[in-house]
C-alpha distance (Angstrom), angle and dihedral (degrees) to the residues before:
residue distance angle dihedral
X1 . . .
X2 4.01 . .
X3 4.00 87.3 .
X4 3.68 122.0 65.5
X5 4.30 93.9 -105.5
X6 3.42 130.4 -19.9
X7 3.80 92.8 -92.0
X8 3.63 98.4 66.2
X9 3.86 86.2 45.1
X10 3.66 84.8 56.0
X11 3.92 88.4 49.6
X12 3.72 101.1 50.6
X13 3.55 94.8 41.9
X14 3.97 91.4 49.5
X15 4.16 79.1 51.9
X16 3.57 104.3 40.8
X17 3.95 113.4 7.0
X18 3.92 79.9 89.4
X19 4.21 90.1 64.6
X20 3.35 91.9 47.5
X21 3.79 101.4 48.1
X22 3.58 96.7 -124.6
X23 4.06 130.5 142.8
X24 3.35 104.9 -164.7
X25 3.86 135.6 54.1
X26 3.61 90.1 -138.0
X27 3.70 87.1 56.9
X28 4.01 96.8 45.5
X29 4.08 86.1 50.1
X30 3.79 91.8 49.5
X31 3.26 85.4 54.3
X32 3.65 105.0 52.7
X33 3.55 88.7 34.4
X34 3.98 93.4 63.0
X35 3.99 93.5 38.4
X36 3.90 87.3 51.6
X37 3.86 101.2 36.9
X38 3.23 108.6 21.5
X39 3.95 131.6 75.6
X40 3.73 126.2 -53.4
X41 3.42 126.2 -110.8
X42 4.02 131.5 -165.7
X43 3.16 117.1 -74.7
X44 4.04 89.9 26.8
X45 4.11 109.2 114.2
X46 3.68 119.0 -167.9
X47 3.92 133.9 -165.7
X48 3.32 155.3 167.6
X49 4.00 124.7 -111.1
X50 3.59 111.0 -137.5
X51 3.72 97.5 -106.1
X52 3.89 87.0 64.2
X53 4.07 89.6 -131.2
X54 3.49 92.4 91.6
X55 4.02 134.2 81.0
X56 3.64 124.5 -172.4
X57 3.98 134.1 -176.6
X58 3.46 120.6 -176.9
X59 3.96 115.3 -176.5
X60 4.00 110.4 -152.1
X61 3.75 102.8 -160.5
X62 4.50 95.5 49.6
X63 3.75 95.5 18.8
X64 3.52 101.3 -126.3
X65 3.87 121.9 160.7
X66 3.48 135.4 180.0
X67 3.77 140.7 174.7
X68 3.94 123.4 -146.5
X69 3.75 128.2 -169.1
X70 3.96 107.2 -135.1
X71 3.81 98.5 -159.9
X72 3.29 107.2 63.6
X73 3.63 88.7 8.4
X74 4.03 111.6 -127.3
X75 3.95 129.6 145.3
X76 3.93 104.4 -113.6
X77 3.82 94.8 -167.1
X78 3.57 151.3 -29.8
X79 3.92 134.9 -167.8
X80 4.24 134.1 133.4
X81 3.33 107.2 -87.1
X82 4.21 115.3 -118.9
X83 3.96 104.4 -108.4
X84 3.77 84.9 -131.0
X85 4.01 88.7 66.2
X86 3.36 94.0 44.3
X87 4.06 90.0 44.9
X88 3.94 93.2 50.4
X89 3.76 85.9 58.9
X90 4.09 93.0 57.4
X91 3.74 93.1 -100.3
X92 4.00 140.8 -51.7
X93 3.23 95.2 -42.1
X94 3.60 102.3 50.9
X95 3.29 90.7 47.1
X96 3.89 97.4 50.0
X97 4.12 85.7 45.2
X98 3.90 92.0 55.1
X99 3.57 90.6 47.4
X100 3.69 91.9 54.3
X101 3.55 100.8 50.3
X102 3.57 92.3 50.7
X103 3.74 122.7 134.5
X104 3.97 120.3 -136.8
X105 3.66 107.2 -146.4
């Protein structure tokens, strides 16, 4: 199971299978899991947080994020990010730079 149990699957896709246009849990996780595990595409960035537990992608073009924990390895969440978020940071990359250098506390 890509997400850490099958209750925070249930969460996220209760949050975000909506965005995505999906009907199905199953289908929201496949989802996430193949955007956070699988290849990357152009305009997909990926980094590391500085803690080193956490992964992120962020695709430009679709706006598709996600965060992974490395260690044990889980998908914490995944949704499209609202262009006003991503605006209020100054643009994509901004945005994808904050998210990076984000601390976990």
């Amino acid at each position: 199971m890509p997400f850490m149990n099958s209750w925070e699957r249930k969460i996220h896709f209760f949050k975000h299978g909506h965005e995505f246009g999906v009907s199905s849990e199953e289908e929201y996780e496949h989802m996430a899991d193949t955007f956070m595990f699988g290849d990357m595409t152009p305009p997909t960035q990926e980094c590391m947080r500085p803690s080193l537990v956490d992964r992120l992608r962020f695709n430009r073009r679709n706006r598709h994020f996600g965060v992974a924990c490395v260690v044990p390895v889980f998908i914490r969440t995944f949704y499209p990010v609202n262009p006003m978020k991503i605006a209020r940071h100054g643009g994509p990359d901004s945005f994808f730079a904050f998210e990076c250098g984000r601390v976990n506390l």
